[in-house]
C-alpha positions as CSV (number, residue, x, y, z in Angstrom):
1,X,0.0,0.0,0.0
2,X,1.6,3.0,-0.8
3,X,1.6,6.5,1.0
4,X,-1.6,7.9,-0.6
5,X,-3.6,4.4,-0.2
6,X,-2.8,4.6,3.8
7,X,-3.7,8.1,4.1
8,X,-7.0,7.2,2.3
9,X,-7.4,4.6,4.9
10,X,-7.0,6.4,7.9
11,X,-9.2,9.3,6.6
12,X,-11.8,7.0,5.5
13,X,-11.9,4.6,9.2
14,X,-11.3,8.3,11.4
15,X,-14.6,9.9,9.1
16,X,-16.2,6.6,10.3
17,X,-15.4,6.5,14.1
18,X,-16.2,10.5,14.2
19,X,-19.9,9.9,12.8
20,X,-20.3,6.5,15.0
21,X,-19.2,8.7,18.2
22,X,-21.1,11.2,17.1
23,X,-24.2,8.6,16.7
24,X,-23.4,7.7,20.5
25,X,-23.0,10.7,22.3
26,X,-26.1,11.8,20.4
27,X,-27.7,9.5,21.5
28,X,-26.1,8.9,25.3
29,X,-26.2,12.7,25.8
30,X,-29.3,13.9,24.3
31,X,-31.7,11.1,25.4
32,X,-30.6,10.7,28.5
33,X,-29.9,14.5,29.9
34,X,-31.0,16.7,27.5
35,X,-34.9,14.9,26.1
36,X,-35.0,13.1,29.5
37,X,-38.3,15.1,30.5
38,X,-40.0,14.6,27.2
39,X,-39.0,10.8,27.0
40,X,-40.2,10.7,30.7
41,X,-43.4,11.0,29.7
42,X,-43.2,7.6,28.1
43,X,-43.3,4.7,30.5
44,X,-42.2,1.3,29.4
45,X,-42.3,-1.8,31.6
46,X,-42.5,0.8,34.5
47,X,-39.7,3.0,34.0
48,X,-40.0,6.0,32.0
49,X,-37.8,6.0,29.0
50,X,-35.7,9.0,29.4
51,X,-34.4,6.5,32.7
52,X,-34.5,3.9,30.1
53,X,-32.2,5.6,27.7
54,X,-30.0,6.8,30.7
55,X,-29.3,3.5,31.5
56,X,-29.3,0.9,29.7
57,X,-30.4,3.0,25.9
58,X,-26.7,4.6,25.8
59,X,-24.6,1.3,26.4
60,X,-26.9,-0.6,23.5
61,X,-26.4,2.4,21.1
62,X,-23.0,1.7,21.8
63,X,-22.7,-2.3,21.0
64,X,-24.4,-1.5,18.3
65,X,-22.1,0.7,16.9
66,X,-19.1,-1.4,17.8
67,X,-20.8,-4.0,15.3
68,X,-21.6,-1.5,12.1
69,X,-17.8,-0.3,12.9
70,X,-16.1,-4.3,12.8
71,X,-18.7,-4.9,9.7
72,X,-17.4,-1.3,8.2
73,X,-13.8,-1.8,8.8
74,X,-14.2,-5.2,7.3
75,X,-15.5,-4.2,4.0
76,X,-12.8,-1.3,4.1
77,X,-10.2,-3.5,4.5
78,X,-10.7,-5.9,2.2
79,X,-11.1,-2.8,-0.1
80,X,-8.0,-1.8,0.5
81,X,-6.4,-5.4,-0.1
82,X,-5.6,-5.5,4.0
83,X,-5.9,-9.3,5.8
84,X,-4.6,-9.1,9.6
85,X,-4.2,-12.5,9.4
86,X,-1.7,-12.5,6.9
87,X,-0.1,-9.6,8.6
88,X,0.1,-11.8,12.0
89,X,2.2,-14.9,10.5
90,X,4.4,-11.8,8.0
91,X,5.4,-10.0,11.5
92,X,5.6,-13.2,13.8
């Protein structure tokens, strides 16, 4: 890979972490501190959701995005001709 093909690569997985974070603290922050009175107003299984969303909503957001970003980076590296396998048994 040469210079221009890893700079690329980086700018192409940071773009992708910045949106995913962005996704989460959306998500983590606004939910659960700043719409917490609105989504209050919604109870489910006895709690009301801006709770919800406070606790447990901001930690699934997040597992969630760890997934799209191992499914993302997969398709990026295999666009880019990168196998960390192969890398493993190159540098052991």
């Amino acid at each position: 890979m040469d210079e221009h093909q890893r700079r690329d690569y980086w700018r192409r997985n940071l773009r992708l972490m910045a949106v995913l974070l962005t996704i989460w603290a959306l998500v983590s922050f606004g939910a659960g501190i700043l719409f917490v009175e609105p989504l209050n107003e919604i109870v489910v299984a006895g709690f009301p959701l801006g709770f919800w969303f406070a606790q447990q909503g901001s930690i699934i957001t997040f597992v969630i995005l760890i997934a799209v970003y191992v499914v993302r980076m997969d398709k990026l590296d295999a666009e880019f001709g990168i196998d960390e396998y192969e890398e493993e048994v190159h540098h052991s």
